[in-house]
MARTORTOR-264483 format. One record per residue (C-alpha): residue in three letters; y, x, z. Coordinates in nm, 2 decimals. Layout:
N
resn: ALA&c2: Y&c1: X&c3: Z
...
***
This chain:
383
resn: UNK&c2: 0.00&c1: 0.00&c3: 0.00
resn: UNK&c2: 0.35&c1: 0.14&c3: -0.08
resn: UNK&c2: 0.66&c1: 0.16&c3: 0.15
resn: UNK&c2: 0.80&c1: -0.09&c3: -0.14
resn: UNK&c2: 0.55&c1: -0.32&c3: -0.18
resn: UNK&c2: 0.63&c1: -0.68&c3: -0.18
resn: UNK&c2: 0.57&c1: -0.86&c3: 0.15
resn: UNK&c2: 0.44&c1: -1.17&c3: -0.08
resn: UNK&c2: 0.27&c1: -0.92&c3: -0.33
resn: UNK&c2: 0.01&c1: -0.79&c3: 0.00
resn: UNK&c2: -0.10&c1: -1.15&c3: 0.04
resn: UNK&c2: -0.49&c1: -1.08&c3: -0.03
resn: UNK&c2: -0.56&c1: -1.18&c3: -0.39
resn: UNK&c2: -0.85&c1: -1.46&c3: -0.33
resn: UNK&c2: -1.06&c1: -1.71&c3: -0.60
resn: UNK&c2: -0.92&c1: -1.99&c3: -0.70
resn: UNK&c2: -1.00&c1: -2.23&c3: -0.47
resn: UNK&c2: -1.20&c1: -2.52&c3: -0.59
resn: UNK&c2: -1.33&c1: -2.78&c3: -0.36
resn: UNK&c2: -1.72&c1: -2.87&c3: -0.44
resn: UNK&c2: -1.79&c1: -3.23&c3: -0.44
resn: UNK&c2: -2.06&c1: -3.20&c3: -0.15
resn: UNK&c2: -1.78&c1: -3.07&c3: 0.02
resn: UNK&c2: -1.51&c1: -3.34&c3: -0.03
resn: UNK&c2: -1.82&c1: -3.56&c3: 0.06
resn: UNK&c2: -1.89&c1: -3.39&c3: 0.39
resn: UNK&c2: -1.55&c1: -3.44&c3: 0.50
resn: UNK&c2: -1.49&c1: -3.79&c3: 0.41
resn: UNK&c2: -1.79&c1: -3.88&c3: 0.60
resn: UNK&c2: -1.64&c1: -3.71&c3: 0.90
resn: UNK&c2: -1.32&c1: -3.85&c3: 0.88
resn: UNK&c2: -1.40&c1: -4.19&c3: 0.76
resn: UNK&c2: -1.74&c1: -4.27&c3: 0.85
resn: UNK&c2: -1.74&c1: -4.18&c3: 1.21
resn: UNK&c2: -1.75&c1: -4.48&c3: 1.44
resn: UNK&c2: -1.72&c1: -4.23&c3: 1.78
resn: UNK&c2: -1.43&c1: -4.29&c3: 1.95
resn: UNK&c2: -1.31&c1: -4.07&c3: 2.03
resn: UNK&c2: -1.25&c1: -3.91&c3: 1.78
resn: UNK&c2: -1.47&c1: -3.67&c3: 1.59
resn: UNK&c2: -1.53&c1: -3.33&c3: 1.72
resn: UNK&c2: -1.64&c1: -3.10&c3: 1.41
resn: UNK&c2: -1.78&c1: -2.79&c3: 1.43
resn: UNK&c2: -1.79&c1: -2.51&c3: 1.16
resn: UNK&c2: -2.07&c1: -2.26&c3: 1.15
resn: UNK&c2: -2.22&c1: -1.99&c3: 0.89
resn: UNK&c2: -2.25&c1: -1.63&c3: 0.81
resn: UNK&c2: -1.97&c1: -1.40&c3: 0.64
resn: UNK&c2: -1.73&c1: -1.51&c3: 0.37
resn: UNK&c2: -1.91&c1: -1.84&c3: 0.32
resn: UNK&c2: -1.58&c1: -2.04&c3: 0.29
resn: UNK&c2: -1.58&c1: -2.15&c3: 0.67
resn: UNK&c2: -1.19&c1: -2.13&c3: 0.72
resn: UNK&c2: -1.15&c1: -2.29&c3: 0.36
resn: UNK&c2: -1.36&c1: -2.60&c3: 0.46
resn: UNK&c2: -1.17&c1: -2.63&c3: 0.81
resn: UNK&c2: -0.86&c1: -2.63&c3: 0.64
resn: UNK&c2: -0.97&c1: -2.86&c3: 0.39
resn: UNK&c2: -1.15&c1: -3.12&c3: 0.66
resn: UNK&c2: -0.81&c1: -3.05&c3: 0.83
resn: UNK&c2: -0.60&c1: -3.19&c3: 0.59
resn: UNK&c2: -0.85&c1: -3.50&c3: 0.51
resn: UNK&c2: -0.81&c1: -3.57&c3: 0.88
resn: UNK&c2: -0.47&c1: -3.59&c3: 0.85
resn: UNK&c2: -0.46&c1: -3.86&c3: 0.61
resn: UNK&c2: -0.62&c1: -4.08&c3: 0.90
resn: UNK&c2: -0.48&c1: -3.93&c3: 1.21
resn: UNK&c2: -0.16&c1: -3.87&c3: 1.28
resn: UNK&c2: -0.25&c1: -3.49&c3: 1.49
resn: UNK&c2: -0.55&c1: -3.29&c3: 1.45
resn: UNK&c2: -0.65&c1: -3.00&c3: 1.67
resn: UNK&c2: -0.79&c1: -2.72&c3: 1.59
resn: UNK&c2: -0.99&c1: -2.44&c3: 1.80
resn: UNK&c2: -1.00&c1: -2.10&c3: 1.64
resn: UNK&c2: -1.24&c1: -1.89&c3: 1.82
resn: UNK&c2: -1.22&c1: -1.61&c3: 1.53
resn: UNK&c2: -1.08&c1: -1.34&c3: 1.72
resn: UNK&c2: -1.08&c1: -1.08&c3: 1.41
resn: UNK&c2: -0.94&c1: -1.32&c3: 1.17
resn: UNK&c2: -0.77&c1: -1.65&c3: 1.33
resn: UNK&c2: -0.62&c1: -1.93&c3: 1.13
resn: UNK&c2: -0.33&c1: -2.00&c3: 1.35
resn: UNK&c2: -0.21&c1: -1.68&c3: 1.52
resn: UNK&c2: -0.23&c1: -1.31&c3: 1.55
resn: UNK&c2: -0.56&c1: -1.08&c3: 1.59
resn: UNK&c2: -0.72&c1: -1.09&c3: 1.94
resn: UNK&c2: -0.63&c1: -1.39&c3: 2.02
resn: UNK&c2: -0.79&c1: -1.72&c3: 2.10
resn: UNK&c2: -0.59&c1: -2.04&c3: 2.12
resn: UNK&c2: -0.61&c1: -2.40&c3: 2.04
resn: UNK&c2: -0.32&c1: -2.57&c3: 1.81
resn: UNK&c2: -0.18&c1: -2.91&c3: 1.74
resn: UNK&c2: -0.17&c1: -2.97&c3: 1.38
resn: UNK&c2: 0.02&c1: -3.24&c3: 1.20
resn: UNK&c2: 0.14&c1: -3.15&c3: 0.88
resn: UNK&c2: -0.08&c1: -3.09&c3: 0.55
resn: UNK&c2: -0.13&c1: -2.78&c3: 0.44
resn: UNK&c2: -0.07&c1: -2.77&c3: 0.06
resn: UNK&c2: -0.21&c1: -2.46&c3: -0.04
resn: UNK&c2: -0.60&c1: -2.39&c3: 0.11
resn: UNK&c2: -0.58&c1: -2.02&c3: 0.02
resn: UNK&c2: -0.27&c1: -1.94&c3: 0.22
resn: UNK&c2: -0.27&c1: -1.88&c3: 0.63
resn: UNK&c2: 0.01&c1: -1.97&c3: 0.79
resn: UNK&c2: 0.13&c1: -1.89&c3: 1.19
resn: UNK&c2: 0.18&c1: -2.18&c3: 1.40
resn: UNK&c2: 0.29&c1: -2.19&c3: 1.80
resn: UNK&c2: -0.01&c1: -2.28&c3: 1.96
resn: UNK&c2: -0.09&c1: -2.54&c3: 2.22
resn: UNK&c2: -0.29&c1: -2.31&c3: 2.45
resn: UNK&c2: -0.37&c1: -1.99&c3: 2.36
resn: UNK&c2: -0.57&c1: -1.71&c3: 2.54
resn: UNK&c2: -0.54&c1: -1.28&c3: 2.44
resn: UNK&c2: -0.85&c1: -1.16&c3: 2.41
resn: UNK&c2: -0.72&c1: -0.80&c3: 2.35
resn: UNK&c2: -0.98&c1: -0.73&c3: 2.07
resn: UNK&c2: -1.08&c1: -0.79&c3: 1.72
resn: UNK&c2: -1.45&c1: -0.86&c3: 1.82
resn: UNK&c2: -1.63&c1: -1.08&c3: 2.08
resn: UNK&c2: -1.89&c1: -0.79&c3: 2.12
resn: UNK&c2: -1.61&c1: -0.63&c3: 2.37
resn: UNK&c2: -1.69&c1: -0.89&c3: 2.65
resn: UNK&c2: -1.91&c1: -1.18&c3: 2.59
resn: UNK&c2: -1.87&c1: -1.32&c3: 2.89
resn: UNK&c2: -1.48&c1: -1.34&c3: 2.88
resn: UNK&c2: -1.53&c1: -1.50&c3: 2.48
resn: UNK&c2: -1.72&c1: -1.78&c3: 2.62
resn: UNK&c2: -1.49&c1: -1.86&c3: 2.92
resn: UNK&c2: -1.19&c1: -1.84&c3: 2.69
resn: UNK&c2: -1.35&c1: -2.08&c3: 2.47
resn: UNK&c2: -1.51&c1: -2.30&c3: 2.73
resn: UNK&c2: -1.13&c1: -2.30&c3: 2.87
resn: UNK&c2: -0.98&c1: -2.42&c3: 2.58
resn: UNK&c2: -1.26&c1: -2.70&c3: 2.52
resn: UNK&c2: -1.16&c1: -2.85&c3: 2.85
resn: UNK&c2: -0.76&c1: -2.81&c3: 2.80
resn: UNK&c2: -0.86&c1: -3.01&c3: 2.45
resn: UNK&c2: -1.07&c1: -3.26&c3: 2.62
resn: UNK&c2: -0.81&c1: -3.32&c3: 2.90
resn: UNK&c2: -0.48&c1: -3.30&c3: 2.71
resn: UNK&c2: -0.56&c1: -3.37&c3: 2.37
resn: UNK&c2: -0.81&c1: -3.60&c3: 2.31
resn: UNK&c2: -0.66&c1: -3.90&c3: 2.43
resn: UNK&c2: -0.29&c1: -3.98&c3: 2.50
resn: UNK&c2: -0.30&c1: -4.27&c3: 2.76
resn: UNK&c2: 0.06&c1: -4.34&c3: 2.62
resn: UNK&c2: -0.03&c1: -4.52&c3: 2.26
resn: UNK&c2: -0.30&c1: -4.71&c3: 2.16
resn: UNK&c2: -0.65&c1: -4.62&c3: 2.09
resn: UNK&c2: -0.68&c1: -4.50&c3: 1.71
resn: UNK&c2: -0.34&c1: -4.37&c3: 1.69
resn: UNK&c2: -0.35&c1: -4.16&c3: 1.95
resn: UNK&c2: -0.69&c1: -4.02&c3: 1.90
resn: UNK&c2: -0.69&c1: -3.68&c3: 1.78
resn: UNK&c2: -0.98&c1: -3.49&c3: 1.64
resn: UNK&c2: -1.12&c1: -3.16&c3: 1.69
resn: UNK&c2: -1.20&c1: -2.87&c3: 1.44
resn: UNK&c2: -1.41&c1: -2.61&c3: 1.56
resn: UNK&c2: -1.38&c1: -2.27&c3: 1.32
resn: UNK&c2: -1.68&c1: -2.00&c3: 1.45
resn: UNK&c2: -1.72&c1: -1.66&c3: 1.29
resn: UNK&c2: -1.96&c1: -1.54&c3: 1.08
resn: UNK&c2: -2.17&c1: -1.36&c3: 1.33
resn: UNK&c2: -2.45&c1: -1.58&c3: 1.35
resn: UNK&c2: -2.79&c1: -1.29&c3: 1.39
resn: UNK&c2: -2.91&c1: -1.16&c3: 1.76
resn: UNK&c2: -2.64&c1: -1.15&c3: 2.02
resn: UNK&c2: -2.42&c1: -1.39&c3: 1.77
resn: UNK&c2: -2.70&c1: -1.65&c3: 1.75
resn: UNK&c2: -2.71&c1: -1.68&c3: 2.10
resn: UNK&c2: -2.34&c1: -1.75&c3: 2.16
resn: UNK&c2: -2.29&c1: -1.96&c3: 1.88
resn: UNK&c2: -2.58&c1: -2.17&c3: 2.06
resn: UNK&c2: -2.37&c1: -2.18&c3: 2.39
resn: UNK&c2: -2.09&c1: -2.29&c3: 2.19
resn: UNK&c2: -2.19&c1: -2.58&c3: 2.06
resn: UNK&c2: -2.42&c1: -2.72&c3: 2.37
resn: UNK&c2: -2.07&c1: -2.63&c3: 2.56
resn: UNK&c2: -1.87&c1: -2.83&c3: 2.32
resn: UNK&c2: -2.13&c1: -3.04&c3: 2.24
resn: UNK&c2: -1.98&c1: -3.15&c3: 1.87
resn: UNK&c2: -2.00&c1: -3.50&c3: 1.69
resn: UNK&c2: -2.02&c1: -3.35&c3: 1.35
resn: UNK&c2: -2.18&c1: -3.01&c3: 1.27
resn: UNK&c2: -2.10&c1: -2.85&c3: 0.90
resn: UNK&c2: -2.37&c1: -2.53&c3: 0.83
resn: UNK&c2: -2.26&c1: -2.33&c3: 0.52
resn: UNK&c2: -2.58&c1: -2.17&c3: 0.35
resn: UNK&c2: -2.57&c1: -1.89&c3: 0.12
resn: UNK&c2: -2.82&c1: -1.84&c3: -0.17
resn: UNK&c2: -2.98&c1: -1.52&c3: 0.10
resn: UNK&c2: -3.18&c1: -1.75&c3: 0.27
resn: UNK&c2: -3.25&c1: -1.50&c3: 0.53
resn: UNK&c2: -2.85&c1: -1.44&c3: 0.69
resn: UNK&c2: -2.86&c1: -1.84&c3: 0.72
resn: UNK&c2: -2.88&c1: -2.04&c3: 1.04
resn: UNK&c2: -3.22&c1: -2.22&c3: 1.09
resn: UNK&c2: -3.26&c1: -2.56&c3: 0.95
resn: UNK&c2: -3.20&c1: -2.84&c3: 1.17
resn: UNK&c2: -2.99&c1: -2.87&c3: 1.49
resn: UNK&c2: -3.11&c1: -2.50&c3: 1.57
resn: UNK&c2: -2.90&c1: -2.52&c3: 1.91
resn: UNK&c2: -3.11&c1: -2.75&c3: 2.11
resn: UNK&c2: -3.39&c1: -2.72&c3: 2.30
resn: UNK&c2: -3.67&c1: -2.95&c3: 2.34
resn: UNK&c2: -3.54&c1: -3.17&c3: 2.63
resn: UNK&c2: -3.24&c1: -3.25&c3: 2.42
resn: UNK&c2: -3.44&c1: -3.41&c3: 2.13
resn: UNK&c2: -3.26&c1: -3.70&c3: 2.24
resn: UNK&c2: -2.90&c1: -3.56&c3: 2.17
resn: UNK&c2: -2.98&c1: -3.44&c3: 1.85
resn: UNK&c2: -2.95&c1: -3.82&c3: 1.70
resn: UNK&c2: -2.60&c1: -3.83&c3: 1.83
resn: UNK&c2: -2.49&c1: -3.56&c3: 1.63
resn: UNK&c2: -2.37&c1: -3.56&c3: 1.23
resn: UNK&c2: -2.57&c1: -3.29&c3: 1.09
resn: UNK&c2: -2.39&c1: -3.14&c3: 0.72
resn: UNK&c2: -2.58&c1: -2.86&c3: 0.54
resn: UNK&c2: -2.33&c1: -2.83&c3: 0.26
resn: UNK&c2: -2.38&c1: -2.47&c3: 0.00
resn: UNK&c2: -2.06&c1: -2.21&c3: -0.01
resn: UNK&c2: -1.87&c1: -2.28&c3: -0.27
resn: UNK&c2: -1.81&c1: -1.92&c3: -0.44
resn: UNK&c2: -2.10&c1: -1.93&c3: -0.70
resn: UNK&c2: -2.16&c1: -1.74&c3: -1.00
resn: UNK&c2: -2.29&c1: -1.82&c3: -1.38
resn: UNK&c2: -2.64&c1: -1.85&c3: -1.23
resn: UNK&c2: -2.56&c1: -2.11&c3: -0.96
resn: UNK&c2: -2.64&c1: -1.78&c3: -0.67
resn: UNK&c2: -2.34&c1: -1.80&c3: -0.38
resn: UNK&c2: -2.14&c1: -1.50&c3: -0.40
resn: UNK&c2: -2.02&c1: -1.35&c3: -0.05
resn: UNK&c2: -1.66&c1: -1.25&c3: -0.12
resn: UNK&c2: -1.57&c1: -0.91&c3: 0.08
resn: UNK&c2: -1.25&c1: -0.94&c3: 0.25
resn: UNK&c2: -1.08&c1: -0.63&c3: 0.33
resn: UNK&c2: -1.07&c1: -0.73&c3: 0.70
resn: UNK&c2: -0.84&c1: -0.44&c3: 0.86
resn: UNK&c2: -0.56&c1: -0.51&c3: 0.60
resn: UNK&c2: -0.57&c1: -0.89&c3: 0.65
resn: UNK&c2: -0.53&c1: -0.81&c3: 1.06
resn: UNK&c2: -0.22&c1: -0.55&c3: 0.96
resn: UNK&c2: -0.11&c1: -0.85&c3: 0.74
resn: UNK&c2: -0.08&c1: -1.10&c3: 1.03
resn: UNK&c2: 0.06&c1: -0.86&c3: 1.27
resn: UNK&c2: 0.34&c1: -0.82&c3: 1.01
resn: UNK&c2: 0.42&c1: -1.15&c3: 0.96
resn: UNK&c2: 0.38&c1: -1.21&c3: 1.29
resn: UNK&c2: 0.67&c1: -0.95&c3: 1.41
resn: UNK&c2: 0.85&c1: -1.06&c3: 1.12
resn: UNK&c2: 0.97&c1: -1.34&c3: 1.30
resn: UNK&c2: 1.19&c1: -1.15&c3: 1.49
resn: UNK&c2: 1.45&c1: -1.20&c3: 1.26
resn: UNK&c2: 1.59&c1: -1.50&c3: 1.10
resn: UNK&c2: 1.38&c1: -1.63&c3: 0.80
resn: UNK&c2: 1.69&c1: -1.64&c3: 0.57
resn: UNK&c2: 1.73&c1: -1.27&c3: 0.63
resn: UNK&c2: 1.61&c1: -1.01&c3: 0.35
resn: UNK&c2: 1.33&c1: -0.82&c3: 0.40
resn: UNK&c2: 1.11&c1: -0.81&c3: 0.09
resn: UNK&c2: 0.92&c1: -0.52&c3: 0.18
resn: UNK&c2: 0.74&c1: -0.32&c3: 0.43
resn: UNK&c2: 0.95&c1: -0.01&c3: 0.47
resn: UNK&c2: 1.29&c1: -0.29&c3: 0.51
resn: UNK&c2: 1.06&c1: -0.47&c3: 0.80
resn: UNK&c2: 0.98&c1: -0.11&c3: 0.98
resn: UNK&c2: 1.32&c1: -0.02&c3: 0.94
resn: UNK&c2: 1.47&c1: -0.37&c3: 1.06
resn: UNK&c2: 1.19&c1: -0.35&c3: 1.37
resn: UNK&c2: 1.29&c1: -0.02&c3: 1.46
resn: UNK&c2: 1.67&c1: -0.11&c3: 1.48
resn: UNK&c2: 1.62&c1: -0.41&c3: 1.71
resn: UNK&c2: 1.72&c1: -0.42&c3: 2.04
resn: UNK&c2: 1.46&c1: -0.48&c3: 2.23
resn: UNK&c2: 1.39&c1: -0.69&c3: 2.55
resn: UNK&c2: 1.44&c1: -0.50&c3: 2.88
resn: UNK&c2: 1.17&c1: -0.53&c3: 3.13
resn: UNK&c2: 1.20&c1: -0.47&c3: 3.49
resn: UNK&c2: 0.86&c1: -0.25&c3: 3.58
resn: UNK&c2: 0.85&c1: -0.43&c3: 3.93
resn: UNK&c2: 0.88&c1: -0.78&c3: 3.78
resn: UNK&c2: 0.55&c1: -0.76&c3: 3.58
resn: UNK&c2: 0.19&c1: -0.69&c3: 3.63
resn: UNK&c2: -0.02&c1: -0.52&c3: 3.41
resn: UNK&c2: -0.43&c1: -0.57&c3: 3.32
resn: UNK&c2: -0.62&c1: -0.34&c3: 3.12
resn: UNK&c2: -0.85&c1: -0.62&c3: 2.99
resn: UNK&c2: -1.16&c1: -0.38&c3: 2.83
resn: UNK&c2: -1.11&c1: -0.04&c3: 3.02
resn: UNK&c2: -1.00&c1: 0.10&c3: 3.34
resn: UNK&c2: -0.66&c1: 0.30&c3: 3.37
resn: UNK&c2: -0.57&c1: 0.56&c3: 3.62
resn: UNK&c2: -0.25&c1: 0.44&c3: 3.81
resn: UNK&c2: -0.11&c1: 0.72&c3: 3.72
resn: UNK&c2: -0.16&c1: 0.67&c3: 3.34
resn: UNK&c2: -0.08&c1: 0.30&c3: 3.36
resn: UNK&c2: 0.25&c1: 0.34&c3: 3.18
resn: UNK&c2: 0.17&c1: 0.61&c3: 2.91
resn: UNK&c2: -0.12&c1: 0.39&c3: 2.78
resn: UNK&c2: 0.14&c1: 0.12&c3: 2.74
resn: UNK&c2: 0.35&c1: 0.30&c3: 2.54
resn: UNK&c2: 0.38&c1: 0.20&c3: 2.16
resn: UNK&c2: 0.11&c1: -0.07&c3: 2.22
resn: UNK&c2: 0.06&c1: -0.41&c3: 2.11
resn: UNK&c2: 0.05&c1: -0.56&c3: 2.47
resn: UNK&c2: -0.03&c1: -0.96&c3: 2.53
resn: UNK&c2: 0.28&c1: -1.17&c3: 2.76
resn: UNK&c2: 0.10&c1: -1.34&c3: 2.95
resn: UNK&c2: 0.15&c1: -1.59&c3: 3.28
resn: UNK&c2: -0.01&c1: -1.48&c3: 3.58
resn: UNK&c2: -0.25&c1: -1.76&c3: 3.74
resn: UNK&c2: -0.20&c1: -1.57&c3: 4.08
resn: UNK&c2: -0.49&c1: -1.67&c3: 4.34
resn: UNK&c2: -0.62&c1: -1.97&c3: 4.14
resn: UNK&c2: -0.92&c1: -1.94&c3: 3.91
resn: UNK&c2: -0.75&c1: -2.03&c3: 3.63
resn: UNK&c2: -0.73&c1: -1.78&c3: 3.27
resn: UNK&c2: -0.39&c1: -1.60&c3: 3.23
resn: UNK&c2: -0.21&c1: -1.85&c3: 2.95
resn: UNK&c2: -0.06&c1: -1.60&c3: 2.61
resn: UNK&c2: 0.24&c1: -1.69&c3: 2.52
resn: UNK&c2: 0.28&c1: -1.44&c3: 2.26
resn: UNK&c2: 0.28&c1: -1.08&c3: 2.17
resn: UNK&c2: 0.49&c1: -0.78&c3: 2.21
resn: UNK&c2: 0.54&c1: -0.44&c3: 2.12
resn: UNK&c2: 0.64&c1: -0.18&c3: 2.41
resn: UNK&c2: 0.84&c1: 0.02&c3: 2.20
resn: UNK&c2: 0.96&c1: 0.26&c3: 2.49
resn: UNK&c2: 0.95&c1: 0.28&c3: 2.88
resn: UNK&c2: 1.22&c1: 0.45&c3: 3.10
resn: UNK&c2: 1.07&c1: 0.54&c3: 3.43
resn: UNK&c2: 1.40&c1: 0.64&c3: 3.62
resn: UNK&c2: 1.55&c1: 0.26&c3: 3.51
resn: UNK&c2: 1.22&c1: 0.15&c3: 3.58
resn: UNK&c2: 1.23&c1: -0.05&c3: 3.24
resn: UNK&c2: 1.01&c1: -0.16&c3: 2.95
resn: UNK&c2: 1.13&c1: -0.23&c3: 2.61
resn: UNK&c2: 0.99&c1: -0.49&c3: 2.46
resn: UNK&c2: 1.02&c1: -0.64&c3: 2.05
resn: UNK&c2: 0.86&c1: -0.96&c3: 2.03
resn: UNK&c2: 0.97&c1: -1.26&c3: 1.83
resn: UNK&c2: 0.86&c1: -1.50&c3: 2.15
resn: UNK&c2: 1.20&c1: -1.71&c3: 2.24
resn: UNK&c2: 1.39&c1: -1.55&c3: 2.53
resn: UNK&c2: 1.38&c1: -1.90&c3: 2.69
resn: UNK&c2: 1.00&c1: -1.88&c3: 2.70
resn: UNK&c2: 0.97&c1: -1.51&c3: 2.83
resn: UNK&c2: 1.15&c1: -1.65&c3: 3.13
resn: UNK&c2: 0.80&c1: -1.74&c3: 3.20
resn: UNK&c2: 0.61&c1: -1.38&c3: 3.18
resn: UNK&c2: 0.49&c1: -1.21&c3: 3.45
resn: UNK&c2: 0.20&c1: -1.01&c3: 3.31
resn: UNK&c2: 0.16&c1: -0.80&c3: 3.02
resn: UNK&c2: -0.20&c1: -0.77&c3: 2.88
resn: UNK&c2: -0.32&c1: -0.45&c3: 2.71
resn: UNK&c2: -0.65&c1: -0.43&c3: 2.48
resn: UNK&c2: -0.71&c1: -0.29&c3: 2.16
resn: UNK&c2: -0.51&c1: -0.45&c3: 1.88
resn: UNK&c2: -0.29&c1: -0.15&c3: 1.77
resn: UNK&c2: 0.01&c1: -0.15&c3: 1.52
resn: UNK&c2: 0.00&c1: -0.23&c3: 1.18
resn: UNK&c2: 0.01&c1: 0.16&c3: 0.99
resn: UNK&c2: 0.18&c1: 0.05&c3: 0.73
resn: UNK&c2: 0.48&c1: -0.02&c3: 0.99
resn: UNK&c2: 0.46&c1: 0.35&c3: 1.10
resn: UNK&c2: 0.40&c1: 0.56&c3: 0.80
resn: UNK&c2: 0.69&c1: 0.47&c3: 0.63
resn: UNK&c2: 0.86&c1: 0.74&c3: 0.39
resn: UNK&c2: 1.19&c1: 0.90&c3: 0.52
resn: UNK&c2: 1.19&c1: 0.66&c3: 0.82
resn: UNK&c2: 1.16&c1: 0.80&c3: 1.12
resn: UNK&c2: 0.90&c1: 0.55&c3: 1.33
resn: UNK&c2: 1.03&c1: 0.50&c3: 1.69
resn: UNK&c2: 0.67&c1: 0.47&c3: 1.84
resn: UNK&c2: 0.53&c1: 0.82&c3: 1.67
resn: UNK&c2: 0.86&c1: 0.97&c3: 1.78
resn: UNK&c2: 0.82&c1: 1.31&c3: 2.00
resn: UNK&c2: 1.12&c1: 1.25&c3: 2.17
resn: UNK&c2: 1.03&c1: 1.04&c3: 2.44
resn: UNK&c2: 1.14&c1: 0.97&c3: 2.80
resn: UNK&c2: 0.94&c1: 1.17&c3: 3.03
resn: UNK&c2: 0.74&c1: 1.01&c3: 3.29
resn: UNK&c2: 0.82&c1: 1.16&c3: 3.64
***
């Protein structure tokens, strides 16, 4: 990628996107067939580059022509729908989205930083994260107590990854007997052998009985070529991450402003005064590693860091309301510097910063005759 390339022009070039008639059928019977009230709860599930996010958003926007709000759970940490790498979240959705093949970001309704680009970092705090955000759906969203019943129903789209052999089978499984779905869509491939078993794979024999209750879709990926075999597209995953971390910080300046390329966004981030932190206001959790106390704020520095609200003594899961770039730290001030396009209004509300392992996008700090602020040698010392 060049320090000139178009911010538009790095949009991953993808297929034309045409919609299979088993698929339209699948999600008309979802949308307009179901009698469960509430409303549908549809989960997503197959292996790699099957089409999985192309389906939700297309079952997204056929729910919409009944339902006034649709929510969706994005439990993709390497590639979400709605929000930046590492992250899990739930969002409210109510607008149609015209074009399938284009993400967009959206402030979601609950969101959770995982701090990683893969699950395999801690299982355990996957699942919780996702079990979390099942109940906050179930509790806030499903029914609004203020309208009517129909109108205010909103249904649920579940989009899984595509990890679906060994240790991914198994938590896939706890998924759905955790969210325990209306509608299940499996995407096969024409490689029998990276599909999910036939069937409603995720229960066990005592819960024979369930399995009548739930909508079962085995629909084929819709990439195919001349000889009718489904074609796993390979998406360049690391530069689709960098991609949404750019656009992502991009929002830290005004929409109507110019910047067309990548070495004009480096240069505007690096010129833009960031938020100052007080070090004793904040907490800070390491969420995949332990940290000396003494190394706490040099591992923070030039980091992609997760602004979080503490749940203090309470079980609850810190709430992400966004993400931030500590682009410096002065130790005798006692002061972080933060760039993050989350409202200043809303930061009022942060009291714990969350480090993992989502780093900044390269292409933001190799940048020709600009001199990165985060590689920079001339940095504030620490004692």
């Amino acid at each position: 990628m060049t320090e000139q390339t178009s911010m538009a022009e790095v949009e991953i070039a993808s297929l034309r996107i045409h919609i299979p008639q088993s698929w339209s059928n699948a999600a008309d019977s979802i949308a307009y067939d179901s009698i469960t009230s509430p409303a549908p709860i549809a989960l997503i599930c197959g292996p790699k580059n099957t089409g999985k996010t192309t389906f939700s958003r297309h079952l997204l926007n056929t729910f919409l022509l009944r339902f006034k709000k649709v929510a969706y759970l994005d439990t993709d940490v390497g590639q979400p729908e709605f929000t930046p790498p590492g992250c899990l979240s739930l969002t409210v959705i109510d607008e149609v989205t015209p074009d399938l093949t284009i993400p967009c970001l959206k402030t979601p309704e609950r969101c959770y930083f995982f701090g990683d680009v893969s699950s395999k970092r801690d299982l355990t705090m996957y699942l919780n994260f996702i079990y979390a955000l099942c109940d906050y759906y179930k509790e806030h969203c499903l029914l609004n107590k203020n309208e009517s019943p129909g109108k205010a129903e909103m249904p649920l789209i579940v989009n899984t990854p595509g990890w679906v052999k060994g240790v991914g089978y198994d938590i896939l499984v706890d998924m759905l007997k955790y969210i325990a779905p209306t509608h299940v869509v499996k995407i096969n491939i024409s490689a029998v052998s990276k599909n999910l078993p036939a069937g409603a794979f995720w229960l066990d024999e005592d819960d024979e009985d369930s399995g009548a209750l739930v909508n079962l879709f085995e629909i084929k990926s819709a990439h195919q070529d001349s000889y009718n075999r489904s074609v796993l597209v390979q998406k360049e995953a690391s530069l689709i991450r960098d991609l949404r971390l750019t656009a992502y910080f991009r929002q830290c300046f005004p929409s109507e402003m110019s910047i067309s390329t990548i070495k004009e966004l480096a240069l505007a981030l690096a010129s833009l005064p960031p938020y100052q932190v007080p070090i004793p206001s904040i907490k800070i959790k390491h969420l995949h590693c332990e940290v000396p106390g003494t190394e706490v704020l040099y591992s923070l520095n030039a980091t992609i860091v997760g602004l979080a609200v503490d749940p203090g003594e309470t079980e609850c899961l810190p709430v992400c309301l966004g993400l931030g770039i500590v682009r410096g730290i002065d130790t005798f001030k006692k002061l972080l510097y933060v760039i993050t396009p989350v409202p200043q209004s809303t930061l009022a509300r942060v009291d714990l910063l969350l480090q993992g392992f989502i780093q900044i996008p390269t292409s933001l700090l190799q940048v020709q005759d600009c001199v990165s602020p985060y590689m920079s040698a001339n940095v504030l010392p620490m004692n």
